[in-house]
TIBA-76269 format. One record per residue (C-alpha): residue number from 1; residue in one letter; x, y, z. Coordinates in Angstrom, 2 decimals. Layout:
<rs>
<num = NUM&residu = A&xx = X&yy = Y&zz = Z>
...
</rs>
This chain:
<rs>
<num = 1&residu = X&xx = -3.28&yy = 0.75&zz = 19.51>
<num = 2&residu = X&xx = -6.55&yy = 2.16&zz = 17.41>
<num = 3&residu = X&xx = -4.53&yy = 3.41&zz = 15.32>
<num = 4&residu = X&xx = -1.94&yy = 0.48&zz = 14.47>
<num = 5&residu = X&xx = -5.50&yy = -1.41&zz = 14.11>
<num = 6&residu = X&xx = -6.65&yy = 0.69&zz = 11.74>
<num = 7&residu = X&xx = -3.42&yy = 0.48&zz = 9.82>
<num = 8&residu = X&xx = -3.43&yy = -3.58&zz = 10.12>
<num = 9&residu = X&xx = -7.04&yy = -3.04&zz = 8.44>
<num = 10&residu = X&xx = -6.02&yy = -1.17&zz = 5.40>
<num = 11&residu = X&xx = -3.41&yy = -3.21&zz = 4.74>
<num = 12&residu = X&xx = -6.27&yy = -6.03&zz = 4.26>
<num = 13&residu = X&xx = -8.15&yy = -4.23&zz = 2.17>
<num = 14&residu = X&xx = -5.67&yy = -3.29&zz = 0.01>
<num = 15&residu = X&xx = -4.76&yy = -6.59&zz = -0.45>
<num = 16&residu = X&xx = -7.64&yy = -7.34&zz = -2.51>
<num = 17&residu = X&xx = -5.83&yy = -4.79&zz = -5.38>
<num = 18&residu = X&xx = -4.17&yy = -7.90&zz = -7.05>
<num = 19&residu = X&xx = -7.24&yy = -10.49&zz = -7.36>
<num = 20&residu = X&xx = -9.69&yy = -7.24&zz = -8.32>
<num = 21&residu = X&xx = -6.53&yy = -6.23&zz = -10.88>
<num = 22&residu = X&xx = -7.09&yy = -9.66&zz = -12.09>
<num = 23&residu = X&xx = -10.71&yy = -9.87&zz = -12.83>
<num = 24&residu = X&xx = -10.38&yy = -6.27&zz = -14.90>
<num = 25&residu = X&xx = -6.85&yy = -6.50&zz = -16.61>
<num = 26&residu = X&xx = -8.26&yy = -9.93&zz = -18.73>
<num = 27&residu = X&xx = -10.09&yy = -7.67&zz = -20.74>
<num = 28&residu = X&xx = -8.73&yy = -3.94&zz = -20.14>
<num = 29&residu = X&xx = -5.41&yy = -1.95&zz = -21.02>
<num = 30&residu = X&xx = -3.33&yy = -1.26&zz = -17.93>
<num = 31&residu = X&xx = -3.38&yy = 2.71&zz = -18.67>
<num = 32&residu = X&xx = -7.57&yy = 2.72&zz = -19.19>
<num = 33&residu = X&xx = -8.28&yy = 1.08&zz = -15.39>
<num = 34&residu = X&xx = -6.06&yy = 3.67&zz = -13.97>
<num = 35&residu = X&xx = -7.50&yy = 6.54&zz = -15.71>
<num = 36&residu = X&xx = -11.08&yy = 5.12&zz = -14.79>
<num = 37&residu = X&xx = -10.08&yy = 4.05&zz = -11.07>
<num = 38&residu = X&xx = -8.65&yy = 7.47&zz = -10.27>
<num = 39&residu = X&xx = -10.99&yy = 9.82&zz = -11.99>
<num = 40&residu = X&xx = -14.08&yy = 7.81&zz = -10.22>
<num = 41&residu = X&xx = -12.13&yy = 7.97&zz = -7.00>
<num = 42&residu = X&xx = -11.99&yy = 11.52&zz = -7.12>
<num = 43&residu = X&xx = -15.28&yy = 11.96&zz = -8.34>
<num = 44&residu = X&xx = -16.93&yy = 10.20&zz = -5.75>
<num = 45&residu = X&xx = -15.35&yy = 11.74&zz = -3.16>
<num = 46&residu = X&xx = -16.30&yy = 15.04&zz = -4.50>
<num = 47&residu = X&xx = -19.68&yy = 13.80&zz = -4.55>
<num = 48&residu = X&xx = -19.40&yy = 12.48&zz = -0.81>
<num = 49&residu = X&xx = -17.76&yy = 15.63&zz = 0.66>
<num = 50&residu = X&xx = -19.15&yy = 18.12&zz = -1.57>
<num = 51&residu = X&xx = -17.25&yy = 20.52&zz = -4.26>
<num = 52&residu = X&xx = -17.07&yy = 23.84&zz = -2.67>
<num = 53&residu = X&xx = -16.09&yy = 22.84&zz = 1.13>
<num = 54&residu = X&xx = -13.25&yy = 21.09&zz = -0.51>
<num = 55&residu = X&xx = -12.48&yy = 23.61&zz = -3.14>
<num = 56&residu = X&xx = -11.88&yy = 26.14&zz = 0.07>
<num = 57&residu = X&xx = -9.83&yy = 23.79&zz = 1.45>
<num = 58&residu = X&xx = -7.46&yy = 23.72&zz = -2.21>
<num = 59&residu = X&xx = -7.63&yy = 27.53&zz = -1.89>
<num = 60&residu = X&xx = -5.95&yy = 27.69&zz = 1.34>
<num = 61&residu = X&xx = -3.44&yy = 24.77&zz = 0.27>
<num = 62&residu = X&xx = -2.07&yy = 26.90&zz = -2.72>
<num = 63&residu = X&xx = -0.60&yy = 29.48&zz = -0.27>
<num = 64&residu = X&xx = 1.07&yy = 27.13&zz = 1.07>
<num = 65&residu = X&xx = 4.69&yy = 24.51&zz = 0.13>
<num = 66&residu = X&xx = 2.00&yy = 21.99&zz = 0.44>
<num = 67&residu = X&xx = 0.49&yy = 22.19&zz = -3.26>
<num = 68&residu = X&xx = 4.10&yy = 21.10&zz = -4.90>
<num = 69&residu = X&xx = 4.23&yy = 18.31&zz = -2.02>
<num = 70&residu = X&xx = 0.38&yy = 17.24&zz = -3.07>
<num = 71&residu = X&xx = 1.48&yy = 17.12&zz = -7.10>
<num = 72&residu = X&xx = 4.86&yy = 15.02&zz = -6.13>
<num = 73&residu = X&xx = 2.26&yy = 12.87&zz = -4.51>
<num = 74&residu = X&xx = -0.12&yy = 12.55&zz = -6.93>
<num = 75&residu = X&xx = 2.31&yy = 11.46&zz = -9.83>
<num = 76&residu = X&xx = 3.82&yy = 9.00&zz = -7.79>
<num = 77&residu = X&xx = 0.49&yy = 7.57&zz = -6.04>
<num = 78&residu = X&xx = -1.70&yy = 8.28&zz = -8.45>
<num = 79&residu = X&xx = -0.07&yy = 7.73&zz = -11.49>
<num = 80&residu = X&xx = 3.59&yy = 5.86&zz = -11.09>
<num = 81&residu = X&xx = 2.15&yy = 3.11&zz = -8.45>
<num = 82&residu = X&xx = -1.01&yy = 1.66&zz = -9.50>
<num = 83&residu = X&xx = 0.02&yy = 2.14&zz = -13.09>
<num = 84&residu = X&xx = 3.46&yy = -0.27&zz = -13.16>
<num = 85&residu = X&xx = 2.01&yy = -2.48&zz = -10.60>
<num = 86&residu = X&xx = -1.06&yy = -3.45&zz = -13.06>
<num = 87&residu = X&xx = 1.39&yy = -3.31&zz = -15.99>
<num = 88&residu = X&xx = 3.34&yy = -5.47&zz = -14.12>
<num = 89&residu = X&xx = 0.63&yy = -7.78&zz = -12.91>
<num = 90&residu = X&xx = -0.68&yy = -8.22&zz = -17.01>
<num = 91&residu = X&xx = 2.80&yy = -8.98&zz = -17.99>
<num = 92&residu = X&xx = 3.90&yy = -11.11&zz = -15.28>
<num = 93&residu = X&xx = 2.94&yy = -13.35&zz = -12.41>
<num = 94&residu = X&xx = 1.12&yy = -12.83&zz = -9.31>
<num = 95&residu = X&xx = 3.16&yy = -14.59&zz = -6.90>
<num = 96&residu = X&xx = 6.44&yy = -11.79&zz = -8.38>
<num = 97&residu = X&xx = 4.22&yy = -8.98&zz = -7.90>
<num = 98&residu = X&xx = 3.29&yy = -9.35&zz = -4.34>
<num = 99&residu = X&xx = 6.64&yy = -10.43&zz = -3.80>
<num = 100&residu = X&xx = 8.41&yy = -7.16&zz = -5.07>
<num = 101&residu = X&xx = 5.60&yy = -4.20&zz = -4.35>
<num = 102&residu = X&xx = 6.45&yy = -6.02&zz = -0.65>
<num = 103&residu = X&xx = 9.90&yy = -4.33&zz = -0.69>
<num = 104&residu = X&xx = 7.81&yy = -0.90&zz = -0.44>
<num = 105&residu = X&xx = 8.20&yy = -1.70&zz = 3.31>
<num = 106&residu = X&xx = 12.17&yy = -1.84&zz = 3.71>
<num = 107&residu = X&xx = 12.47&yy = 1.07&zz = 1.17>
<num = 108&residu = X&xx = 9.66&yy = 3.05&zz = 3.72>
<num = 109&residu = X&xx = 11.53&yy = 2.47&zz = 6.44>
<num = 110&residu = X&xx = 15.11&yy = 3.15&zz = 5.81>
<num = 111&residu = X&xx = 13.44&yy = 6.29&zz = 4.10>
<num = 112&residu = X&xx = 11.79&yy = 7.75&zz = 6.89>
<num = 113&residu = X&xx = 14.93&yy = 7.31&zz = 9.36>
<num = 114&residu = X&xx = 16.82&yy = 9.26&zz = 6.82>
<num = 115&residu = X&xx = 13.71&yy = 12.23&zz = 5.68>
<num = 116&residu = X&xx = 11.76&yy = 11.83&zz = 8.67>
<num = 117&residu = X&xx = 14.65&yy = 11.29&zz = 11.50>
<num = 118&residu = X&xx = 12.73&yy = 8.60&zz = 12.88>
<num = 119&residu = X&xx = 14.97&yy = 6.03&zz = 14.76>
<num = 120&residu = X&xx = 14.40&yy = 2.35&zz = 13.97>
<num = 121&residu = X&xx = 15.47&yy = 0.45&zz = 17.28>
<num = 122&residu = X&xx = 17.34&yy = -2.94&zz = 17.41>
<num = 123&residu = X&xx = 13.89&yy = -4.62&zz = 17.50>
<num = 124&residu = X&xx = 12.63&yy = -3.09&zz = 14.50>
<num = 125&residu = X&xx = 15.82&yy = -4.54&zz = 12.87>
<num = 126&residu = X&xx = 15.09&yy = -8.08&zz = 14.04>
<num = 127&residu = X&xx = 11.81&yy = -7.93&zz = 13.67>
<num = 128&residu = X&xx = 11.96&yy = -6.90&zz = 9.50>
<num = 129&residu = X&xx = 15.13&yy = -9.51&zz = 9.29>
<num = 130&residu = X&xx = 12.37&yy = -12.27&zz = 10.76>
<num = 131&residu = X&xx = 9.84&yy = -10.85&zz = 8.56>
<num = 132&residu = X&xx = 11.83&yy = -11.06&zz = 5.49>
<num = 133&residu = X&xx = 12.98&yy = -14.83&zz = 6.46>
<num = 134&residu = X&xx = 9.14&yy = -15.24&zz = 6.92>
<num = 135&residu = X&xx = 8.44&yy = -13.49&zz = 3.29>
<num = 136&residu = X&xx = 10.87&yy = -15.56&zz = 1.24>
<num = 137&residu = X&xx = 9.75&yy = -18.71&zz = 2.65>
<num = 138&residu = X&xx = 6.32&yy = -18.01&zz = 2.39>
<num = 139&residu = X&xx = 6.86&yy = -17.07&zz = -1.37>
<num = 140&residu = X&xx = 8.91&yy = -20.01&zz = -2.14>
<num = 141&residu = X&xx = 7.80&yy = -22.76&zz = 0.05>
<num = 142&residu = X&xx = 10.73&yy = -23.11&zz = 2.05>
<num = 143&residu = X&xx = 12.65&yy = -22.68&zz = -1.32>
<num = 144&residu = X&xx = 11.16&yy = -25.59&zz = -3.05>
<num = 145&residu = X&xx = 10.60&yy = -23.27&zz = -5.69>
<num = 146&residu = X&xx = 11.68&yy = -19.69&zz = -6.59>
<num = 147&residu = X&xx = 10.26&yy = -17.48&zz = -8.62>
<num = 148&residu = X&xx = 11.16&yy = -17.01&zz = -12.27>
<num = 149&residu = X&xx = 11.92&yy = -12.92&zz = -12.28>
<num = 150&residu = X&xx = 11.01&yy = -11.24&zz = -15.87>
<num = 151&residu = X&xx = 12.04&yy = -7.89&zz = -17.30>
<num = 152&residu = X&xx = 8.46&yy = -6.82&zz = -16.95>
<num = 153&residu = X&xx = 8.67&yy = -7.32&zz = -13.07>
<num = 154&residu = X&xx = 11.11&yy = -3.93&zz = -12.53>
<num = 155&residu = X&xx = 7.52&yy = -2.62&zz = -13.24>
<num = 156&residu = X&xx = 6.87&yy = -4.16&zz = -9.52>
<num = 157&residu = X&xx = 9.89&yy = -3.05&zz = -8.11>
<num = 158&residu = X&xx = 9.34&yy = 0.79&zz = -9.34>
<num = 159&residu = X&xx = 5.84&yy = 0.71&zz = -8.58>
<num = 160&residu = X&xx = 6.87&yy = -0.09&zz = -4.79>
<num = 161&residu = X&xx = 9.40&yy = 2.62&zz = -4.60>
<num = 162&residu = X&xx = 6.73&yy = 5.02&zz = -5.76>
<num = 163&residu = X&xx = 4.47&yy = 4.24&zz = -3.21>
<num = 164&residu = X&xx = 6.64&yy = 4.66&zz = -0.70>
<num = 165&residu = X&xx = 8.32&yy = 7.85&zz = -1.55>
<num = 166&residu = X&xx = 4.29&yy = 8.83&zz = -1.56>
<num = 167&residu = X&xx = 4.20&yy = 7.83&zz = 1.78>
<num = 168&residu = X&xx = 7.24&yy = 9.69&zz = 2.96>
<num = 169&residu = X&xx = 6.06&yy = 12.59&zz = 1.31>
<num = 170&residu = X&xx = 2.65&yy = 12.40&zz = 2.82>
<num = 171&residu = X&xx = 4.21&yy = 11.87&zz = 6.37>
<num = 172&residu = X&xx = 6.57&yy = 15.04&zz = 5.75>
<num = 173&residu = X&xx = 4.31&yy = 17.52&zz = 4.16>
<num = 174&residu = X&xx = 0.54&yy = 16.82&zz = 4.32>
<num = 175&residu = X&xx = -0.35&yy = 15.30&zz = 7.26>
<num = 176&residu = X&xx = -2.08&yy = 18.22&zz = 8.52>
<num = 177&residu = X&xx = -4.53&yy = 18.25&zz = 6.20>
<num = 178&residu = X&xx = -7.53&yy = 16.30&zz = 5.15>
<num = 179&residu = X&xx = -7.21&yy = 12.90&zz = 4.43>
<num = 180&residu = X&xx = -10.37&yy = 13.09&zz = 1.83>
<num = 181&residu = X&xx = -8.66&yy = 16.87&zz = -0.17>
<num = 182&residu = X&xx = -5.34&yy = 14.65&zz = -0.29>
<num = 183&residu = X&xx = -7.06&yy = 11.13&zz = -1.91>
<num = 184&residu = X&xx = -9.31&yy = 13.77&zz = -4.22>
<num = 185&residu = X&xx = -6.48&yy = 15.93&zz = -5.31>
<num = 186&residu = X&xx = -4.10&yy = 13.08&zz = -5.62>
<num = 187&residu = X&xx = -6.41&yy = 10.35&zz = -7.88>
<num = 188&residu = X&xx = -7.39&yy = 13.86&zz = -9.80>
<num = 189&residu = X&xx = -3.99&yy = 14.31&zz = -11.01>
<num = 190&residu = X&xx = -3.38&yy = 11.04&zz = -11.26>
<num = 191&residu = X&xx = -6.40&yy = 10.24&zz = -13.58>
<num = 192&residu = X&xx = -5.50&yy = 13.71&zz = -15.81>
<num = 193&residu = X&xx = -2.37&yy = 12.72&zz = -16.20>
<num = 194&residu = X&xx = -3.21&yy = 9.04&zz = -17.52>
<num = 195&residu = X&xx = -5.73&yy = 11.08&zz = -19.64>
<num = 196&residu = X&xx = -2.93&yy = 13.36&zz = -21.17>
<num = 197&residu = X&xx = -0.79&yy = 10.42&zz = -21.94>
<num = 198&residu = X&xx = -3.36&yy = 8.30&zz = -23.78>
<num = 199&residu = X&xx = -3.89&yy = 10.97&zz = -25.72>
<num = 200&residu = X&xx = -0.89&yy = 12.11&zz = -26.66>
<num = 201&residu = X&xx = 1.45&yy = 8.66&zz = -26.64>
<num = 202&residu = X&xx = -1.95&yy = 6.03&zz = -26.87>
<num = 203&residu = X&xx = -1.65&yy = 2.88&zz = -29.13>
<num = 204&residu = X&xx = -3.89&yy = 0.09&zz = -29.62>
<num = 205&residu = X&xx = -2.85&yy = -2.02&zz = -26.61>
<num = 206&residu = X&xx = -3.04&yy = 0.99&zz = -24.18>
<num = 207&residu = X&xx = -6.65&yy = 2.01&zz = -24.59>
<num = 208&residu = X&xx = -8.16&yy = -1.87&zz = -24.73>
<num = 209&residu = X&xx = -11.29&yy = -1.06&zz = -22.85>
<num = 210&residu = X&xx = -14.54&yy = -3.19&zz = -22.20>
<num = 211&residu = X&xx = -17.57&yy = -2.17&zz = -19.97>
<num = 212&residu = X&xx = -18.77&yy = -5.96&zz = -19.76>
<num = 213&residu = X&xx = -20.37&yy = -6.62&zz = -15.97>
<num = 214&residu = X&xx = -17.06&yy = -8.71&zz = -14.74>
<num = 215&residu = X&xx = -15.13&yy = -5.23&zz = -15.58>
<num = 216&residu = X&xx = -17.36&yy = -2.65&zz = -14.24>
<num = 217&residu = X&xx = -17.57&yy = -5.10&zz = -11.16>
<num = 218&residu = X&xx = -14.10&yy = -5.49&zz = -11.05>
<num = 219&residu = X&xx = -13.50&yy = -1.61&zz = -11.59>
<num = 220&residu = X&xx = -16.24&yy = -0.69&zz = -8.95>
<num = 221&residu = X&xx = -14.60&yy = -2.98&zz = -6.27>
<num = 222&residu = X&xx = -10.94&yy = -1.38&zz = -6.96>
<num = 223&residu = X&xx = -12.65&yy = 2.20&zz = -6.27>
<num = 224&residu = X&xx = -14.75&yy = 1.13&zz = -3.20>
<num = 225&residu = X&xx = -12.23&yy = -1.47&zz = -1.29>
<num = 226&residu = X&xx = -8.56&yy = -0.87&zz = -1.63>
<num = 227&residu = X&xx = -8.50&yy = 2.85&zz = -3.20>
<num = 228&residu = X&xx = -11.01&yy = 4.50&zz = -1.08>
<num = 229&residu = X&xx = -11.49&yy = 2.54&zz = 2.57>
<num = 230&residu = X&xx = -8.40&yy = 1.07&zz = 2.55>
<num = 231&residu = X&xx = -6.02&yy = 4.49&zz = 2.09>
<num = 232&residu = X&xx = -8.67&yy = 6.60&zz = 3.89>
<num = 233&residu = X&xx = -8.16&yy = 4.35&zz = 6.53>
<num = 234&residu = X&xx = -3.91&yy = 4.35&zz = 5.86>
<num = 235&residu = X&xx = -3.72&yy = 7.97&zz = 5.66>
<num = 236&residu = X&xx = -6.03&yy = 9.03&zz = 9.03>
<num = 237&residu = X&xx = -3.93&yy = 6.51&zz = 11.03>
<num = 238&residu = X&xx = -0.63&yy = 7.75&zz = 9.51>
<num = 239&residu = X&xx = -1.23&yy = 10.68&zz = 11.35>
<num = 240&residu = X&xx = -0.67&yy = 9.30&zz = 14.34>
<num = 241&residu = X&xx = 1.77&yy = 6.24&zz = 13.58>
<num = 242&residu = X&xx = 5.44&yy = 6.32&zz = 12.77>
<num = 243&residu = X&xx = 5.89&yy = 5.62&zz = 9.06>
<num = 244&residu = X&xx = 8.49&yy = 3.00&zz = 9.82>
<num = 245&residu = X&xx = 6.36&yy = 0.79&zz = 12.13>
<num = 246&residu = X&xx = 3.08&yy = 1.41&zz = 9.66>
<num = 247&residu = X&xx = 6.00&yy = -0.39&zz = 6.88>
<num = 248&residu = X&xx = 5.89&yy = -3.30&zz = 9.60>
<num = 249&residu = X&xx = 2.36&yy = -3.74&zz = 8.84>
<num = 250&residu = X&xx = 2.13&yy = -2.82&zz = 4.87>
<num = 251&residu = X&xx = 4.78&yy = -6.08&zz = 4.91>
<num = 252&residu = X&xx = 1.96&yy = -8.43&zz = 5.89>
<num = 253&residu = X&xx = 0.31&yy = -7.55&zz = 2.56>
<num = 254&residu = X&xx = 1.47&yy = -10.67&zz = 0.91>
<num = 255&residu = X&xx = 0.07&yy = -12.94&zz = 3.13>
<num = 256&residu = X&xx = -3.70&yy = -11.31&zz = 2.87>
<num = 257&residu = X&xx = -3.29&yy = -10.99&zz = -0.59>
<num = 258&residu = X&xx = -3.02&yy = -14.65&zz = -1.14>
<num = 259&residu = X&xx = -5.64&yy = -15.19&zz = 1.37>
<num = 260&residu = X&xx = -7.96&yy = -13.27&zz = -1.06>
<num = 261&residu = X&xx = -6.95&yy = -14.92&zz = -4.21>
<num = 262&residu = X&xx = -7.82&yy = -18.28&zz = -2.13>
<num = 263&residu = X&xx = -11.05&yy = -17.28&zz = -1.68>
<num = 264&residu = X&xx = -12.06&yy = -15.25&zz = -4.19>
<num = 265&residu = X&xx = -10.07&yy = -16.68&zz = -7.05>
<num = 266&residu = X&xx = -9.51&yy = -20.70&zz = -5.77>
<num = 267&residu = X&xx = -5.62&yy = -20.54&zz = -5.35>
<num = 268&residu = X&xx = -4.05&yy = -23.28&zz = -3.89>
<num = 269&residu = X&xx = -2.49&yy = -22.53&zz = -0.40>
<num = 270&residu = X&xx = 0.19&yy = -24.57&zz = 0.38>
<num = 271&residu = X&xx = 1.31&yy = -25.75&zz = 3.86>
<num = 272&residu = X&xx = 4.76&yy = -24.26&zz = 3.87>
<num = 273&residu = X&xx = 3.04&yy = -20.58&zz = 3.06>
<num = 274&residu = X&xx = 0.93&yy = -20.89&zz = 5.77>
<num = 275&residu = X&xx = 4.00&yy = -21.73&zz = 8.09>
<num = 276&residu = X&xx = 5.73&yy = -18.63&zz = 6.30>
<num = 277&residu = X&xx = 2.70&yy = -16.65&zz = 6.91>
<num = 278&residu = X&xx = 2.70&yy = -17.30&zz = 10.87>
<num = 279&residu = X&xx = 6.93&yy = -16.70&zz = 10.66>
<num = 280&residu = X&xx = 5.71&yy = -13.28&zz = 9.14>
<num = 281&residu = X&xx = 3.00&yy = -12.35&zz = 12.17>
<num = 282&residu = X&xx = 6.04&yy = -13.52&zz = 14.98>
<num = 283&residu = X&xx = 8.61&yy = -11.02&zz = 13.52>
<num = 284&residu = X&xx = 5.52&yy = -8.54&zz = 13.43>
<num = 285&residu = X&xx = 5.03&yy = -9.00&zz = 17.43>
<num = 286&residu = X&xx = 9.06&yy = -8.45&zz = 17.68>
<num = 287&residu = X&xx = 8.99&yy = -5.41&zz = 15.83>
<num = 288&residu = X&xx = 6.14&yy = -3.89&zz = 17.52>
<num = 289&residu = X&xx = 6.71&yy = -4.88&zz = 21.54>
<num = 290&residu = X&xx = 8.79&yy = -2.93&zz = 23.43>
<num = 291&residu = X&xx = 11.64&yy = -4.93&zz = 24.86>
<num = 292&residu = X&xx = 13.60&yy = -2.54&zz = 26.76>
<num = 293&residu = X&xx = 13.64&yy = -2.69&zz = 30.47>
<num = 294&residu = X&xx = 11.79&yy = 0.22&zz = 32.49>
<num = 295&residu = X&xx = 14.34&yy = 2.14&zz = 35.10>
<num = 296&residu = X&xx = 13.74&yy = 0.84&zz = 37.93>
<num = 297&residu = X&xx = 11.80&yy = -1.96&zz = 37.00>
<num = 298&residu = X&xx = 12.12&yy = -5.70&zz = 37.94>
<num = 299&residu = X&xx = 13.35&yy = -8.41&zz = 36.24>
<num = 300&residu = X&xx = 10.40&yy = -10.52&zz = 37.20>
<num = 301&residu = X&xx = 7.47&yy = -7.82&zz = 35.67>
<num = 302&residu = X&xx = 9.10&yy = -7.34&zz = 32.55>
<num = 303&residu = X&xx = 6.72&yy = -9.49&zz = 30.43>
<num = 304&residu = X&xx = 3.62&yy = -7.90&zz = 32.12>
<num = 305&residu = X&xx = 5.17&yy = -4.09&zz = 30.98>
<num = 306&residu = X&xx = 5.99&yy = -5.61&zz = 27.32>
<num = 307&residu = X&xx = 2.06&yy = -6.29&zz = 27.64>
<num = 308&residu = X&xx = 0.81&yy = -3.17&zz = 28.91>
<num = 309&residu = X&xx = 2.95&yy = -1.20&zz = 26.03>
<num = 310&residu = X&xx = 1.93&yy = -3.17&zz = 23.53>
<num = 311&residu = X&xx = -1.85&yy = -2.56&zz = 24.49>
<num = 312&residu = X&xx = -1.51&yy = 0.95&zz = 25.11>
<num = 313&residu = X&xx = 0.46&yy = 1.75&zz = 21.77>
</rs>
């Protein structure tokens, strides 16, 4: 249960990504905030764990099928993700964005039962159908409106199915090793890559940079909250949680991400996405509680062993 919590708290964090995105993106190219984000990322954890007790750790990763696992990772979660989702979010509107980078949970899931072998009971089906009845309400307020899809928003929709073939990759190769050598090696790539590409393929639009205080503020915030807590948090925890329930929780992001841009940016909150929200949490519970009957046990006690595994899980 620690774990899931831990999980349920990342996925909170990262939720702030899309109102932090916004503050920095009204003045900044796409390509610069993810070359800044992930070099400062890896920098600071560098600076945090130290150079040489991590460099050991690389040494002994090289000898290993690990390394090509860690550079798969780092293009797709360092460089692929965060890079179409804020191209996506500059281009296009909020409400799409959380909407499609929310498919990263279905895509996670049907992913690990067919990489990771790991079984998706009849609960976990009802529980993501409730959650996706939950998420399209929520999104279109009981389909009083819908949202007007762009080209720009298959930037969304890639950017989600990077992220999770990151996370299936993690779960697969590296989850033996050190949560911090993964996040430095990964935002390191990620962050020379960006660099390679500006250089090579940059235009006006990509490298529009400013270093005004609502950007470095903005910048800062991206590093500290949702890049650095939030996954060090995801990645520790994935450890010990089945990638397919852990996509149970990532689906929730939606719902915290408008809670943040409600009180950090003044959204409106309507009634019927607050109904959607709490349709979201119920399927949540389904997915999560085991419903299957103990041998043995009777009819009467099942609600109290539903309990007892959901508290000890």
């Amino acid at each position: 249960m620690k774990n899931k919590i831990k999980i349920l708290l990342s996925v909170i964090l990262f939720a702030t990504y899309p109102t932090f995105s916004k503050m920095v993106l009204e003045r900044n190219s796409p390509a610069v905030v993810t070359l800044l984000t992930e070099l400062i990322t890896a920098a600071l954890l560098i600076f945090i764990f130290g150079f040489f007790p991590e460099l050991k750790k690389y040494s002994k990763l090289t000898r290993t099928k690990g390394m090509s696992a860690l550079v798969g990772m780092g293009v797709l979660a360092g460089v692929c993700g965060p890079l179409f989702s804020l191209i996506g979010y500059s281009n296009s509107a909020v409400l799409n964005g959380v909407l499609l980078i929310t498919l990263q949970s279905p895509i996670v899931i049907l992913g690990s039962a067919f990489f990771l072998r790991e079984k998706i009971r009849w609960n976990h089906t009802l529980g993501m159908i409730v959650l996706i009845i939950g998420l399209i309400a929520y999104e279109t307020k009981f389909f009083l409106v819908w949202p007007q899809f762009v080209w720009n928003d298959l930037f969304f929709f890639l950017s989600a199915v990077a992220f999770a073939a990151s996370n299936i990759i993690y779960k697969k190769h590296l989850s033996h090793i050190s949560h911090e050598l993964v996040l430095i090696i990964r935002n390191l790539i990620g962050g020379l890559l960006i660099f390679a590409g500006l250089i090579l393929f940059s235009t006006e639009g990509a490298v529009r940079v400013s270093f005004d205080f609502q950007s470095l503020t903005g910048i800062g915030l991206i590093v500290l909250v949702p890049i650095i807590i939030a996954q060090s948090l995801w990645y520790t925890s994935l450890e010990k949680v089945k990638n397919s329930e852990a996509a149970f929780f990532d689906t929730l992001y939606p719902l915290f991400a408008t809670l943040f841009a409600f009180i950090l940016r003044h959204e409106v909150v309507s009634r019927e996405q607050i109904i959607g929200g709490i349709i979201m949490i119920v399927g949540l519970m389904i997915a999560q509680i085991h419903w299957r009957r103990m041998p043995g046990e009777p009819i009467l006690h099942r609600n109290h062993v539903r309990l007892q595994y959901f508290k000890q899980h």
